[in-house]
Steps between C-alpha positions, in 0.01 A plus 500: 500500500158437315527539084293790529762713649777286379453564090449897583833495667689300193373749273574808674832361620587447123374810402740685727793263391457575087452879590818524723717254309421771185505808708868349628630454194401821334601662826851352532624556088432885634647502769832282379578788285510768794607322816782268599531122578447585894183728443346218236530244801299739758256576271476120366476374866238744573295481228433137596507527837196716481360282225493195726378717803180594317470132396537358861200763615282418236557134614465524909180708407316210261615258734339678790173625366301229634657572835481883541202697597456683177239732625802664675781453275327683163728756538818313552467294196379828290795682649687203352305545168619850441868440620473221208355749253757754569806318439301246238340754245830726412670122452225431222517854364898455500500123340266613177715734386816264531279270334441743216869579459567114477279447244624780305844396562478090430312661184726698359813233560295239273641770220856596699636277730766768579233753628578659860221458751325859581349577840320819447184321526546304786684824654160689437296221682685531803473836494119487441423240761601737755171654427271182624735508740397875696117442364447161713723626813294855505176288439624236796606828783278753361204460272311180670423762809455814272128513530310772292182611480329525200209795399281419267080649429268292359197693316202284416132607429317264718658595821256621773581894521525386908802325394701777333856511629422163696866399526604134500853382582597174354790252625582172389721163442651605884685129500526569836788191609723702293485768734625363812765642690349798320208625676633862569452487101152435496413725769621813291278307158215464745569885607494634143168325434344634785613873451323492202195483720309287286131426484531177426818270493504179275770240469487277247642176581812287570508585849764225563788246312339226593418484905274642692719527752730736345218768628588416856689798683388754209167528602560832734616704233208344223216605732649840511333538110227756551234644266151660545328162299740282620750273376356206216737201376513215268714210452809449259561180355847477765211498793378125408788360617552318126867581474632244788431128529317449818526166684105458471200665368372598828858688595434751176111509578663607883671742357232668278291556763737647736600714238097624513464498839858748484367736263201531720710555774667783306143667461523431151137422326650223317226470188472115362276516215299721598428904530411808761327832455698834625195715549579902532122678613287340236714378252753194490757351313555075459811389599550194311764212599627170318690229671848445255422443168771429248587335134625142557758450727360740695223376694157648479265464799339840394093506430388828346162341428476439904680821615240728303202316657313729713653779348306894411555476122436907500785514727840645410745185496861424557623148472786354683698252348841377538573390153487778241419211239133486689415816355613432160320127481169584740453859512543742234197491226374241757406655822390893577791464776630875444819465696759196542759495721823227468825424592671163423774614313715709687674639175763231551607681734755597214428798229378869449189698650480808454178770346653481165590178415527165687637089433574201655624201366129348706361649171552220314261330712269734629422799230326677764767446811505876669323812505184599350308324187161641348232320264212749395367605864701170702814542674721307681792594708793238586693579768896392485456410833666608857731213597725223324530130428804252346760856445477726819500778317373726264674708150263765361176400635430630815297344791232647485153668661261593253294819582182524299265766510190447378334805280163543380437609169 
C-alpha cells in the first residue's frame, strides 16, 4: 500500500479506536448497573464485533482504491461514508459528555476521596446522541433525494423591460458518480427543473467527482433539460480532475477534454472564459461565464478579464461562477456584473434553510455559502447545490433548483 493511503488509514483507524474504547467504557459503567453478567457479555461482544467490522471495511477499501473503477463505485464508498457517520457521530456526542462527568468527578475526589461516581451526565449524553443518530439516518434515506425548488424575484433597474419575468432555473454541484445506481432519482430532479419551464437553465459547475466518465449512461435523462434559451454551464473546481493522482499528465489532460466534449454532448453551452448574448426582439442580455475560480487550495483557471472581452457593456449581465468567493474578490465594487450566480458550497450538506433564518457550520468558511447576498445594486445567489459528495446525504439543506425570475424595475 503506497504512504499516501497508508498514513490516512492509521489515522482514521486510531481515531475510531480512542472514540470506541471511550464510548465502551462510558457505555458499559451504564449498563453494569441495569443488566446482568450474561447481557454485559452480548453487548461487550457486540460492541466490538461491530467495531472491528467497520475497521476491516475501511481497510479492504484503502487497500483497493487503486484497483477499483472509482467512477462507478462513488456511491458505494459514500454509502459507506454515511453508515460511518451514523453510528460514528452519536459515539462522539455520547463520549463528551462522559468526558465532562469524568472531569467533574476526578475533580471533585482531589477534595473527597470517598465521593460516589454520578452518571447523570453521561446518562444525558446517551440520551442526546440519539438525536445525531435519526438526523444522519433521515438525511442518508430521505433528505439527499428530497429535491426542492426554490422561488425567488430579482428586481433590478437596468433590466431590458423585454426581459421582465424572464425566468432562469439554476442547478448545480450535481457530483454526478454519487448518483449511480440512482438514476430514477435524477430523472424526477431533471423533471422538476423542467416543469418550471424555464427560459433559460444554468448549471454552475462540478458536473462530476472526479471522471468524466461518471457521465456515461446519464446522458439520456441530462439531454432531457429543456428551456426556450437553452441550457448554459460552467465548470466546478471537482471537473479538473485535481482530486485523484493520475498515472501521467496526459491521462488527466484525457480526461478534461472528454469531460468537454460530454457536456457538449449533453447540449450544454459549456462557457470557458468567455460570454453569449440572449437577444429577445431588440434587446439582449450578456450571459457571462468563468472557468473555476477559487481562494488557494482551490484552483483558479477562471479569467474575468478574458470572459468579458467582446462583451455589450450596455447589456444587462449575469455572471456565472462556481466559487461564491469570485464575487466577493473580483466582482462587487469591481465589475458592473449585476447578477452572480454560485454554488461550491453545498451548505455542508448539514444545517438550516429556511425564509427566516438559515446556518451551516460551511459558514465558518464561506460567509456567503447559500441563498441570496446584496451589495448596493450587485447580487449574487449561491445555490446549495442538487447532489452530494464524501456523506450521501443531506440534514436541513435541501438539494436544490433555484427558480429566479427576473423583474424589471
Amino acid at each position: 500500500m503506497k504512504a499516501s493511503y497508508f498514513i490516512p488509514l492509521i489515522i482514521i483507524i486510531f481515531i475510531i479506536l480512542i472514540t470506541d474504547l471511550y464510548a465502551y467504557k462510558g457505555l458499559k459503567s451504564i449498563l453494569n448497573q441495569n443488566i446482568s453478567i450474561i447481557s454485559s457479555n452480548v453487548f461487550k461482544y457486540s460492541f466490538w464485533s461491530f467495531s472491528v467490522f467497520i475497521i476491516v471495511i475501511f481497510i479492504a477499501i484503502f487497500i483497493s482504491l487503486p484497483f477499483i473503477n472509482l467512477a462507478k463505485s462513488y456511491i458505494y464508498i459514500f454509502n459507506l461514508a454515511s453508515f460511518f457517520m451514523i453510528f460514528f457521530f452519536p459515539k462522539l456526542v455520547f463520549i463528551n459528555f462522559e468526558l465532562i462527568e469524568d472531569l467533574i468527578y476526578y475533580f471533585l475526589k482531589i477534595f473527597n476521596s470517598d465521593i460516589n461516581r454520578f452518571m447523570f451526565i453521561s446518562k444525558t449524553g446517551l440520551v442526546l446522541s440519539i438525536i445525531p443518530f435519526l438526523l444522519f439516518s433521515y438525511g442518508t434515506f430521505f433528505g439527499r433525494f428530497d429535491f426542492k425548488a426554490r422561488n425567488i424575484d430579482l428586481s433590478f433597474k437596468n433590466l431590458p423591460s423585454n426581459f421582465n419575468n424572464f425566468k432562469i432555473v439554476q442547478f448545480s454541484d450535481l457530483h454526478i458518480g454519487s448518483l449511480r445506481t440512482n438514476e430514477a432519482k435524477l430523472k424526477k430532479a431533471v423533471d422538476l427543473i423542467n416543469s418550471q419551464d424555464a427560459d433559460l437553465i444554468v448549471f454552475t459547475g462540478d458536473l462530476v467527482n472526479n471522471f468524466a466518465e461518471e457521465i456515461s449512461g446519464f446522458e439520456p435523462i441530462l439531454k432531457q433539460l429543456k428551456a426556450k434559451y437553452g441550457v448554459y454551464s460552467i465548470l466546478g473546481n471537482h471537473d479538473y480532475g485535481d482530486y485523484y493522482t493520475w498515472k501521467s499528465k496526459q491521462d488527466k489532460i484525457n480526461n478534461f477534454n472528454a469531460l468537454i466534449k460530454k457536456e457538449k454532448e449533453l447540449n450544454f453551452n459549456l462557457l470557458l472564459n468567455e460570454n453569449r448574448e440572449i437577444t429577445i426582439d431588440s434587446q439582449s442580455i450578456s450571459i457571462i461565464g468563468v472557468e473555476n475560480w477559487g481562494m488557494p487550495p482551490f484552483p483558479a483557471h477562471g479569467d474575468l478579464n478574458k470572459a468579458v472581452v467582446g462583451l455589450n457593456n450596455n447589456n444587462f449581465k449575469i455572471l456565472l461562477s462556481h466559487d461564491p468567493t469570485h464575487w466577493e474578490e473580483k466582482v462587487i465594487n469591481k465589475t458592473d456584473i449585476d447578477l452572480t450566480l454560485s454554488g461550491h458550497t453545498h451548505g455542508m450538506q448539514f444545517g438550516i434553510f429556511t425564509d427566516s433564518f438559515k446556518w451551516s457550520p460551511v459558514s465558518l468558511k464561506y460567509p456567503r455559502w447559500g441563498g441570496l447576498y446584496k451589495e448596493n445594486e450587485q447580487m449574487l445567489y449561491v445555490s446549495t447545490g442538487l447532489g452530494y459528495i464524501g456523506y450521501s446525504g443531506r440534514v436541513g439543506i435541501a438539494p436544490e433548483i433555484v427558480v429566479i425570475t427576473l423583474k424589471s424595475k
